[in-house]
MARBA-3410 file (N, C-alpha, C, O; in Angstrom, 1 decimal):
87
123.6,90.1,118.6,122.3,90.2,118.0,121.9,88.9,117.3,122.8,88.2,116.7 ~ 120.6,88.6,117.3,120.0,87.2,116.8,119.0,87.6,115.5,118.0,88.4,115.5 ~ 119.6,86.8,114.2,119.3,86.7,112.9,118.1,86.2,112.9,118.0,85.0,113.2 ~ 116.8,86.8,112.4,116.2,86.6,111.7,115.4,86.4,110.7,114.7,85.4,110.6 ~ 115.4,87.6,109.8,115.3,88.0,108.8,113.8,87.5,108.8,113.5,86.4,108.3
113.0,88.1,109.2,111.7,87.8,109.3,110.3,89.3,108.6,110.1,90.5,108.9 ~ 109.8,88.7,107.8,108.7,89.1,107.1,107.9,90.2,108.0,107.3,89.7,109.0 ~ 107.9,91.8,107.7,107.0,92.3,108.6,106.1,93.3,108.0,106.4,93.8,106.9 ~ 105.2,93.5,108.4,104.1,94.9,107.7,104.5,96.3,108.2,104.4,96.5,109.4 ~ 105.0,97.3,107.6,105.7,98.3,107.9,104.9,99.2,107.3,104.5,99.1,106.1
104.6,100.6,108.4,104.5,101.6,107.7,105.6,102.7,107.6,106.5,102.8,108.5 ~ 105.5,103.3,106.7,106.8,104.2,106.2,106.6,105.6,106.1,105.6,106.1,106.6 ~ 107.3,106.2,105.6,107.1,108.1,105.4,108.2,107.9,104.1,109.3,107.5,104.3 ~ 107.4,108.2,102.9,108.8,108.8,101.9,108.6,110.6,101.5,107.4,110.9,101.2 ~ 109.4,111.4,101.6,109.7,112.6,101.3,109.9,113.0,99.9,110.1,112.0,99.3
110.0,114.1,99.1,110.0,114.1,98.3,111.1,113.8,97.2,111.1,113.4,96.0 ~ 112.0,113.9,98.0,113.7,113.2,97.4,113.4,112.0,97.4,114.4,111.4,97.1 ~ 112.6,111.3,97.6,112.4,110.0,97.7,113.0,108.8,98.9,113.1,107.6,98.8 ~ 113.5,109.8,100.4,114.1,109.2,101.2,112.9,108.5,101.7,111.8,108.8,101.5 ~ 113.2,107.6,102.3,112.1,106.7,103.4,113.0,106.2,104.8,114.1,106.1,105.3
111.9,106.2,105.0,111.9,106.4,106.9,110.6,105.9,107.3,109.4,106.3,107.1 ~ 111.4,104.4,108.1,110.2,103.9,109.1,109.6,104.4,109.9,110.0,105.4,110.5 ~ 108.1,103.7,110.4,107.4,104.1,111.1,107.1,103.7,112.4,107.0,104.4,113.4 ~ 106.9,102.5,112.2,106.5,101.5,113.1,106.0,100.0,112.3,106.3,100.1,111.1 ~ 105.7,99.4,112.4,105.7,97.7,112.1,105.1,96.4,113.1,104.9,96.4,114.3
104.7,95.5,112.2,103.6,94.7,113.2,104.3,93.4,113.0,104.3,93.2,111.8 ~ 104.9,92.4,113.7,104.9,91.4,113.3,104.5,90.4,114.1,104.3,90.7,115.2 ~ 104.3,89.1,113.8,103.8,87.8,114.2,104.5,87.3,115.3,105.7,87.6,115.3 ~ 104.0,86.5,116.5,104.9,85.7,116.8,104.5,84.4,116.8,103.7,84.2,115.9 ~ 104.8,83.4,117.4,105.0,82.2,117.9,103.6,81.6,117.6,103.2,80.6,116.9
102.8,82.4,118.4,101.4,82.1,118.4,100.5,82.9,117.8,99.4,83.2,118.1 ~ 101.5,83.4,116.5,100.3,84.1,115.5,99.6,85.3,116.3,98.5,85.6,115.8 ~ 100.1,86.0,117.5,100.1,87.4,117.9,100.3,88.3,117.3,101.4,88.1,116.8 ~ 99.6,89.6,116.9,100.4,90.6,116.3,100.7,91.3,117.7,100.0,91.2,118.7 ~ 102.1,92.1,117.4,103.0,92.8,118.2,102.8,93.8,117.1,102.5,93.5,116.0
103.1,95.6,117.6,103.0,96.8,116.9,104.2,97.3,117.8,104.3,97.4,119.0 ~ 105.0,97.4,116.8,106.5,98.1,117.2,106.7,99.5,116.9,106.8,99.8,115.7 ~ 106.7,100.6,117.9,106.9,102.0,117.0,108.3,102.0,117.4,108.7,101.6,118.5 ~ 109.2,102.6,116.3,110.4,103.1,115.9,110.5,104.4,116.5,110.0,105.5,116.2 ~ 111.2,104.2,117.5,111.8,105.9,118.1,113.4,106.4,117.6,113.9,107.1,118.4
113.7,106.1,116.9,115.2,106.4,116.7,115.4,105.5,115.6,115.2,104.3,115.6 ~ 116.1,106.6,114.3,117.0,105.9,113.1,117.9,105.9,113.2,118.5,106.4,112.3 ~ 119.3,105.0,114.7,120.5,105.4,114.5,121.7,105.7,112.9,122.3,106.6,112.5 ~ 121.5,104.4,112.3,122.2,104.2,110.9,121.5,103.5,110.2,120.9,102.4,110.6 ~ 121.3,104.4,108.5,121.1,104.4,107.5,122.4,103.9,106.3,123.4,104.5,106.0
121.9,102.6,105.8,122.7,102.3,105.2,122.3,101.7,103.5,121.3,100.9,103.4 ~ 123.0,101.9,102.2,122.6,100.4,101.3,123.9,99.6,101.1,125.0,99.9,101.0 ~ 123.1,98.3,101.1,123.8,96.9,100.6,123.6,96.4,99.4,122.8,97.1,98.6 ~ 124.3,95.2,98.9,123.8,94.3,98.0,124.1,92.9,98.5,125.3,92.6,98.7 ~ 123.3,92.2,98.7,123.3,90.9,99.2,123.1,89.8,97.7,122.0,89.5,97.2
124.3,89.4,97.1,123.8,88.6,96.1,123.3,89.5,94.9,122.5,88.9,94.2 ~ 123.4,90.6,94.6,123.4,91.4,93.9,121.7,91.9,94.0,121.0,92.2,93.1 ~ 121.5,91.8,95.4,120.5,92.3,95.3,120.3,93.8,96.8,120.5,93.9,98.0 ~ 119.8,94.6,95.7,119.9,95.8,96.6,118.7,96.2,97.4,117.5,96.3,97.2 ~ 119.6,96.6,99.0,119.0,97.0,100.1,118.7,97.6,101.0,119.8,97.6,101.5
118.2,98.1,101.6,118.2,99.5,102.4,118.4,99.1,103.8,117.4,99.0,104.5 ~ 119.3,98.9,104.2,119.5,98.7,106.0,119.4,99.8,107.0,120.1,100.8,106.8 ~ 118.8,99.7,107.9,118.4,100.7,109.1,118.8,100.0,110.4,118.7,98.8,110.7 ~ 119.2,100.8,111.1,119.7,100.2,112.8,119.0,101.4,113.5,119.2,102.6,113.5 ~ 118.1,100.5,114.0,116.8,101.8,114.9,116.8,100.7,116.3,117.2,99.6,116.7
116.0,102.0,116.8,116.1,101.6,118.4,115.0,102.4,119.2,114.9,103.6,119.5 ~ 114.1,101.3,119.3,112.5,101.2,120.2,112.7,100.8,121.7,113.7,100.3,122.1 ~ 111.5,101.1,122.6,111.5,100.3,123.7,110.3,99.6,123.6,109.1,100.0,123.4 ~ 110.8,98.4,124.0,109.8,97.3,124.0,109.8,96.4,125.3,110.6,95.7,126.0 ~ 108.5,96.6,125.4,108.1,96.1,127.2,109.2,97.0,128.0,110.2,96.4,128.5
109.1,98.3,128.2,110.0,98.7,129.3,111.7,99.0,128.8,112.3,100.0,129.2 ~ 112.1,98.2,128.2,113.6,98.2,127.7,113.8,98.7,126.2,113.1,98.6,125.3 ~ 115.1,99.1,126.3,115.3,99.5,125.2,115.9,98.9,124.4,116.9,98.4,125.0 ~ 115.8,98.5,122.8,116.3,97.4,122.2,116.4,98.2,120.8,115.4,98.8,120.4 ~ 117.6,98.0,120.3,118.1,98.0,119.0,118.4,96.8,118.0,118.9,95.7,118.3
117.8,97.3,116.6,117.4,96.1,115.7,117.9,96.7,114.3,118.5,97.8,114.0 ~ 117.5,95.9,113.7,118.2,95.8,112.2,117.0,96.2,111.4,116.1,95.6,111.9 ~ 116.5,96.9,110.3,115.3,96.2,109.4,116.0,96.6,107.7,116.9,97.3,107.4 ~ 115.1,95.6,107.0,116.1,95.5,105.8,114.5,95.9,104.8,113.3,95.5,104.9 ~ 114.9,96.6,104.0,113.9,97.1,102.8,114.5,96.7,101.6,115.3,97.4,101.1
113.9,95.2,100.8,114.2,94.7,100.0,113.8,95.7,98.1,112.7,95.9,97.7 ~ 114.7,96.1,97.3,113.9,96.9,96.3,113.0,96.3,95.6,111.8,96.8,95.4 ~ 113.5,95.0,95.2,113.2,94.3,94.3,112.0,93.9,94.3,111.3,93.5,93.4 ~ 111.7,94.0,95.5,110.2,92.7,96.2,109.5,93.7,96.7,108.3,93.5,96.4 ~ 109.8,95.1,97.5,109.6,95.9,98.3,108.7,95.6,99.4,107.6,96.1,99.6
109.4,94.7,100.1,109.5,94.2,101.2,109.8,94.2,102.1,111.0,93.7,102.2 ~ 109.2,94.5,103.1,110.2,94.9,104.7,110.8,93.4,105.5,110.2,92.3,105.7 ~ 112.0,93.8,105.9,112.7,92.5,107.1,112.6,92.8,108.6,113.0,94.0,108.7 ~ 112.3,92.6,109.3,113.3,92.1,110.3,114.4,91.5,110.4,114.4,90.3,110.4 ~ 115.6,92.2,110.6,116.8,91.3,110.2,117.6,90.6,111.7,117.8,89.5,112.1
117.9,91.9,112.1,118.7,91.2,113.8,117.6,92.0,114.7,116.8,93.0,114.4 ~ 117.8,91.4,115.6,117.4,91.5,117.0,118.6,91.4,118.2,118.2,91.4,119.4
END
């Protein structure tokens, strides 16, 4: 998998326990394209602390153009911020 860690617009679902759960996500490429990624699968739900800062990691898995591809996204608290992390 290839690192990253790139800035994305995410929409989300939170429930009343306060879980969240992606939705789908837009990000940029190369040429300043937006791409709309829907999330079909949350395999693992996870938190970190990176540098003492806490994270919500998810390993989901979309198909994009045809294929199917699993990725990383990171939900920063502090910033609340969504990642792209691996690809």
């Amino acid at each position: 998998m290839k690192v990253l860690m790139q800035s994305v617009d995410m929409i989300c679902c939170t429930n009343r326990d306060g879980v969240i759960t992606p939705i789908k996500f837009r990000i940029s490429d190369e040429k300043e394209e937006n791409r709309i990624v829907k999330i079909d699968r949350i395999l693992d739900r996870k938190e970190e602390k990176l540098a003492g800062n806490r994270m919500l990691v998810f390993t989901v898995q979309s198909i994009i153009r045809g294929r199917e591809c699993r990725f990383e996204m990171k939900y920063e608290f502090s910033t609340c911020k969504w990642f792209l992390y691996k690809i």
